[in-house]
C-alpha positions in Angstrom: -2.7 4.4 -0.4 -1.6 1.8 1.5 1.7 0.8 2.2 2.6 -2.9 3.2 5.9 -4.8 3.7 6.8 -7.7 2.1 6.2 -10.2 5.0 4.0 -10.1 8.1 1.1 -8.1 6.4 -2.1 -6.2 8.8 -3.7 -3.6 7.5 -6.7 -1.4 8.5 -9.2 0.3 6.3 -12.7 2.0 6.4 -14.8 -0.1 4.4 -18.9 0.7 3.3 -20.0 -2.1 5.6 -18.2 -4.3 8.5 -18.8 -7.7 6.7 -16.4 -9.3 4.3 -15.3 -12.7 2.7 -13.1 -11.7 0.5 -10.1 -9.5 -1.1 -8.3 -9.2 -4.3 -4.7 -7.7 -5.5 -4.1 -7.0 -8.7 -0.8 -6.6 -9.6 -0.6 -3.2 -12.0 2.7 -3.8 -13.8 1.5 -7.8 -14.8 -1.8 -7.5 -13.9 -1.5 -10.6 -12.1 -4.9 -10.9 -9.9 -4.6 -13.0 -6.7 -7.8 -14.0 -4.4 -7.8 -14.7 -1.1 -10.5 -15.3 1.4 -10.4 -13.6 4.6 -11.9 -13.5 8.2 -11.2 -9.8 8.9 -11.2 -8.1 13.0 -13.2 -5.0 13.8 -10.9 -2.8 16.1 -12.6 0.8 16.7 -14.1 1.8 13.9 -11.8 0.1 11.6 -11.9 -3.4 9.9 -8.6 -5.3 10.5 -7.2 -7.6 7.7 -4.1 -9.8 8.4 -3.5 -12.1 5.8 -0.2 -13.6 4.3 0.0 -11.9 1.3 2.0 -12.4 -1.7 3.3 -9.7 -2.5 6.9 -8.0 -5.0 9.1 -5.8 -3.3 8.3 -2.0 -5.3 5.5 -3.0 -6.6 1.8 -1.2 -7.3 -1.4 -3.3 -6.6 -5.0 -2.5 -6.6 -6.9 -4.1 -3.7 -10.4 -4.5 -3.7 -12.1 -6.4 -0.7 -15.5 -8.0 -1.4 -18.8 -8.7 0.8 -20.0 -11.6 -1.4 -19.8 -10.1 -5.4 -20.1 -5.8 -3.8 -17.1 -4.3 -3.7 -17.2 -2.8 -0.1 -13.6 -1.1 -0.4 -10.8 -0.3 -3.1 -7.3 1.2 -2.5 -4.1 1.3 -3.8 -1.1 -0.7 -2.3 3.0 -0.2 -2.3 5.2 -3.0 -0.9 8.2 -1.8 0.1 11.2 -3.1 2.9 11.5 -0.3 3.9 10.3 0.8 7.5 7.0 2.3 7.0 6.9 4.7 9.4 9.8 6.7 7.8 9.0 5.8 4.5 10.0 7.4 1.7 10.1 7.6 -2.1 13.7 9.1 -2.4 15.2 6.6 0.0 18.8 6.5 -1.5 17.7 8.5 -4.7 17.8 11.8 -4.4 21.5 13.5 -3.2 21.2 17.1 -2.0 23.8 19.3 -4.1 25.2 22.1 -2.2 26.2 25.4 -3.5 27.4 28.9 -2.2 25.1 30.8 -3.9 27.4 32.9 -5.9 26.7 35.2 -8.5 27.5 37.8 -11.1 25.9 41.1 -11.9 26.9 42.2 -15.2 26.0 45.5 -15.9 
């Protein structure tokens, strides 16, 4: 899975072959698709996309990027604000509950 902010969007991925023209999202909650054409970087052995995406804060999307009609890659994508090196899917949701671990033995 990927996971990409709203804004300022560069991804890398490990596609089937190094030549692409174009990418899809599809939104999963709407199913909204959006196209975009693309002129995608090789860095390493990675192909480098850096597009300005549209994309909904908490949202799901399926990306599929596309070498004429063959799909040469699929993933899943997240957009989130948060910082995505420390990422994670409790931020602010889970509160720790402390206890002393007492306990009866009735017997």
């Amino acid at each position: 899975m990927i996971i990409l902010p709203t804004s300022n969007q560069s991804f890398y991925i490990i596609p089937r072959s190094y030549v692409a023209d174009s990418m899809t999202l599809t939104n999963e909650l709407t199913g909204e698709v959006d196209t975009y054409s693309i002129t995608p970087s090789t860095s390493d052995h990675y192909m480098v996309i850096t597009e300005e995406l549209t994309l909904t804060e908490n949202h799901f999307y399926v990306l599929k990027v596309y070498d004429g009609t063959d799909v040469i890659y699929r993933d899943r994508v997240f957009c989130t604000d948060q910082d995505t090196e420390t990422f994670s899917v409790n931020d602010n949701v889970y509160t720790e509950h402390t206890s002393n671990n007492d306990f009866i033995i009735i017997s």
